[in-house]
N, C-alpha and C positions, 0 to 999 in steps of 0.2 A: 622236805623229807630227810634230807642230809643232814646233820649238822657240819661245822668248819672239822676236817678232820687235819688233825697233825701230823707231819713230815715221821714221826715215831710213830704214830699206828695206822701212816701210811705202808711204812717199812715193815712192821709186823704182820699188816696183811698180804703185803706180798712175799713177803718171803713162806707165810702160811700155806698160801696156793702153790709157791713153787716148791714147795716139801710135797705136799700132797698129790700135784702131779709127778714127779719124782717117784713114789710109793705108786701109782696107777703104773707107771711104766716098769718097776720092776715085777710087780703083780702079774700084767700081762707076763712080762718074761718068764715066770718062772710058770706060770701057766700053762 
């Protein structure tokens, strides 16, 4: 199902997730 994925869009997906949970938590705050 995977393919081999690379150290660069390993990094781009996490850093993806941790923007977007970032933007949830300020959301709740300002909520």
């Amino acid at each position: 199902m995977f393919k081999n994925i690379t150290r660069l869009e390993w990094s781009i997906l996490i850093t993806f997730i941790a923007v977007f949970l970032i933007a949830l938590r300020v959301a709740e705050i300002n909520l």
